[in-house]
N, C-alpha and C positions, 0 to 999 in steps of 0.2 A: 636538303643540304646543297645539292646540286641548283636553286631557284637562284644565287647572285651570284655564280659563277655563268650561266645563260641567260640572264640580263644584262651583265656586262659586255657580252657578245653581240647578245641583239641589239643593243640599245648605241655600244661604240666601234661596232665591226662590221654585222650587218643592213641597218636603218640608213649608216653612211653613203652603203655603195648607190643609192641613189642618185647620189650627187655625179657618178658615171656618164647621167644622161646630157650633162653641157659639152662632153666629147663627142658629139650628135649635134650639138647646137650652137649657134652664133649668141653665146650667152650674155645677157646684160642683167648685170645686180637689181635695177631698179624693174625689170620686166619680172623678174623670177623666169620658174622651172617653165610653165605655163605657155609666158606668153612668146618668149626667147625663141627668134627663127630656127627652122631647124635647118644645118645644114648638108647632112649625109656623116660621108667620109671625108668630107674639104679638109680640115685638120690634120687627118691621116697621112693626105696625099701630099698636105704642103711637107707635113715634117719627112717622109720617106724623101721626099725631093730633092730636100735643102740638104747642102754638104758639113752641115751642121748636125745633121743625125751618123754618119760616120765615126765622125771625130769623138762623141759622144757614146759612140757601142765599143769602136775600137778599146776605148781608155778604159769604158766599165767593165770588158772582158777580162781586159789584161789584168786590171787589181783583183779581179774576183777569181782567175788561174791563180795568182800569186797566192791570195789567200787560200784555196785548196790546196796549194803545193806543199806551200811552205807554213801557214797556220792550224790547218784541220791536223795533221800527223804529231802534231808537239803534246796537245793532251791527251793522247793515247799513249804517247812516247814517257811523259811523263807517269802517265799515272801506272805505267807498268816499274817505271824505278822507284816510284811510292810503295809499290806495293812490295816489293825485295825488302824495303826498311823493315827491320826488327823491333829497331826501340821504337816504343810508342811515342815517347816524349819528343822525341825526334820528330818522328815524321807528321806530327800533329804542328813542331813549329813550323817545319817547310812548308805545309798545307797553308798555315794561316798568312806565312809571309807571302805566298804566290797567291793569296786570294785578295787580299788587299787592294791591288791596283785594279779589279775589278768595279768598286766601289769610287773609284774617281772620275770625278768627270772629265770629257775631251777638253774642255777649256784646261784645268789644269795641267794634262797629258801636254796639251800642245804649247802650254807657258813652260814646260820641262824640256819640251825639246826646244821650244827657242834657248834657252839657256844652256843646250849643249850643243844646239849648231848654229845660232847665229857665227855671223863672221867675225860682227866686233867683239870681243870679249866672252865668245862661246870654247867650254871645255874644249870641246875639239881640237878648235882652230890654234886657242891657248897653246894645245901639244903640236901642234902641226909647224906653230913659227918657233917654239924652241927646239922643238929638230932638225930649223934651218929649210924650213918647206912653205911654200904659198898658200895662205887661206883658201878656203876654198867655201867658194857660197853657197848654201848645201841648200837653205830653205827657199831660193830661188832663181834652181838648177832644175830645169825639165828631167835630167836625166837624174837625180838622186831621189825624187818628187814619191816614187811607187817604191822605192827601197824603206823611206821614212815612213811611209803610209802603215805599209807592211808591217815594220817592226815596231811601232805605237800597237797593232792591234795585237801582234803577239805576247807584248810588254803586257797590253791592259789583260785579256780577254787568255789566256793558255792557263793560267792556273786555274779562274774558274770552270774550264771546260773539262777541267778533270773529274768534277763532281761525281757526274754522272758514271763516268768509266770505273771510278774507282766505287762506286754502286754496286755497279755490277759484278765488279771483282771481287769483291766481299760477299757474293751469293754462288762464288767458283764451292762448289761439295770441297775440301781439304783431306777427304781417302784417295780422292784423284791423286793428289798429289802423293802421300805414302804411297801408293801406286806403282809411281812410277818411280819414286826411290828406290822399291826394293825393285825393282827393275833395272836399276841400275841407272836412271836418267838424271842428269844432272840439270841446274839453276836453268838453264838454255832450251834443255831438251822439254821442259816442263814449263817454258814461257812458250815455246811453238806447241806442241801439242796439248796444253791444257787451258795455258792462260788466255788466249788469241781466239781457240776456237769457243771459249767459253763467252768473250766480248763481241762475237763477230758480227751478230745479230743487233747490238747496241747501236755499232761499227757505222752499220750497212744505213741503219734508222736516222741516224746523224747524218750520214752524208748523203740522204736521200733529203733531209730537211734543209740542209746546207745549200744543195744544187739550188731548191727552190727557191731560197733567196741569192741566187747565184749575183744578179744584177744589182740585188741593195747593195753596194758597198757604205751606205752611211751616209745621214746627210752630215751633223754637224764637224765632224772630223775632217772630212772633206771642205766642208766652206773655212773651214777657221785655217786651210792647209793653202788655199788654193789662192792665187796673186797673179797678176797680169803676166809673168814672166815663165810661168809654169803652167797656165791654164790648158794650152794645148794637150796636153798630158793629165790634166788635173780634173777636169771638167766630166761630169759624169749627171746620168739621169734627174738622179734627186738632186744635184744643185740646178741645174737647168731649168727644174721644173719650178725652184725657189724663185730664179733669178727671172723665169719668163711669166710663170704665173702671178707672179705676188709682187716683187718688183716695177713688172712691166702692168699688170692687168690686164694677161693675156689667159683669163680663166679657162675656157674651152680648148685653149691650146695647150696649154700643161696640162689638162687631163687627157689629153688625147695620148701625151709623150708617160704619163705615169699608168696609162688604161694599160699600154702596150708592152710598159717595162711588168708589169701584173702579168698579162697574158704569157710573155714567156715564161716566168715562174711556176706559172701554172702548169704550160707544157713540159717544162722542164722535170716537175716536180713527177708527171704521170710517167715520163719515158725512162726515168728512174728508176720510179717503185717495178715497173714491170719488167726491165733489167733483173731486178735483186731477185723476182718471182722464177725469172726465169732461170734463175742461176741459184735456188734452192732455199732462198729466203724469203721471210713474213710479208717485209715491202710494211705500208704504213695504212694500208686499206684494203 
């Protein structure tokens, strides 16, 4: 049973990283792996150099804080008022309505928010010149660029992330909770002390997998987001690596700039789990 669930591994996760080796080399398609000069770290040293690698960590930081701040907290937040529901019927339609936009693609996400922030004829703007207020260009405005980012993914991506929390809530023991009834703890005292400490482990797993992808903020939502007028702010790893590798045929140079966005997640991922170890938890290894 476990045989094409580790072939699809080997075969489209591990076999790949091979390809790692043109970040070492002065790669030419028609030379292959072989015969391609090798060039050290030249790569490395041009991108740390160029003021173009700045601009590029600053932006990926900032969306990927935004995203920990402000997206990882909503389906926990969530799935603890899912589970206060009573009626079944209920809270199976809020489930299904908040899992829906999960299943849509960025292209459509991002043809909805042209339609409610374009300038010309966007709902917004619509409300903003009948309240007797100045349009305002929202989709290319550097400064609104990570507010929109932002709440596209909590739009898409917060109901399905309840999934799994609300998994785990439904294997909380429920004498806990008589418990502390005849204890006298009310809805409150019984989401801190039963419910939080029953997920925390969940909690901890998620946001130790989250950190590791700290730096993906995404590619296609990003590119389909991003315009000459917002790029300063908009410009992040994975469109870079689009735009220098594959656009440009600058192959060994975008794996150098995606080798390294890897590596931090990697660190990222280890100085985590050993955090959570340290502080009384599983960790993910």
């Amino acid at each position: 049973m476990l045989t094409p669930g580790l072939l699809y591994f080997l075969i489209y996760k591990y076999v790949p990283m091979w390809g790692v080796l043109i970040a070492f080399q002065d790669y030419q398609p028609f030379l292959g792996f072989f015969k391609s000069s090798w060039v050290g770290f030249k790569h490395f040293e041009t991108f740390f150099s160029d003021e173009t690698f700045w601009m590029l960590f600053r932006n990926t930081f900032v969306l990927a804080i935004y995203n920990i701040l402000f997206f990882f907290p909503l389906p926990i937040i969530i799935s603890l008022m899912l589970n206060e529901v009573r009626k079944e019927m209920f809270k199976r339609l809020i489930q299904t309505l908040i899992y829906i936009p999960h299943f849509v693609s960025w292209v459509v996400v991002v043809g909805i928010s042209f339609l409610f922030f374009s300038k010309e004829g966007g709902i917004f703007n619509t409300m903003l010149v009948s309240l007797g207020k100045e349009p305002v260009n929202f989709l290319l405005s550097a400064d609104w660029f990570r507010t929109i980012i932002t709440s596209q993914v909590i739009w898409k991506e917060t109901g399905w992330g309840t999934i799994i929390f609300l998994a785990a809530l439904a294997g909380v023991d429920p004498q806990l909770y008589e418990a502390a009834k005849i204890d006298g703890a009310g809805r409150w005292r019984q989401m801190w002390h039963i419910t939080l400490p029953a997920i925390r482990s969940t909690i901890v797993i998620l946001l130790i997998l989250r950190i590791g992808t700290f730096l993906d903020t995404g590619f296609e939502q990003i590119f389909l987001m991003v315009n000459p007028l917002n790029r300063q702010v908009g410009e992040v790893f994975d469109t870079f690596v689009y735009s220098t590798g594959i656009s440009q045929g600058k192959f060994s140079y975008s794996t150098a700039v995606g080798m390294f966005k890897s590596m931090i997640g990697l660190i990222l991922v280890v100085v985590a789990n050993r955090l959570a170890k340290r502080f009384g938890e599983d960790g993910i290894y």
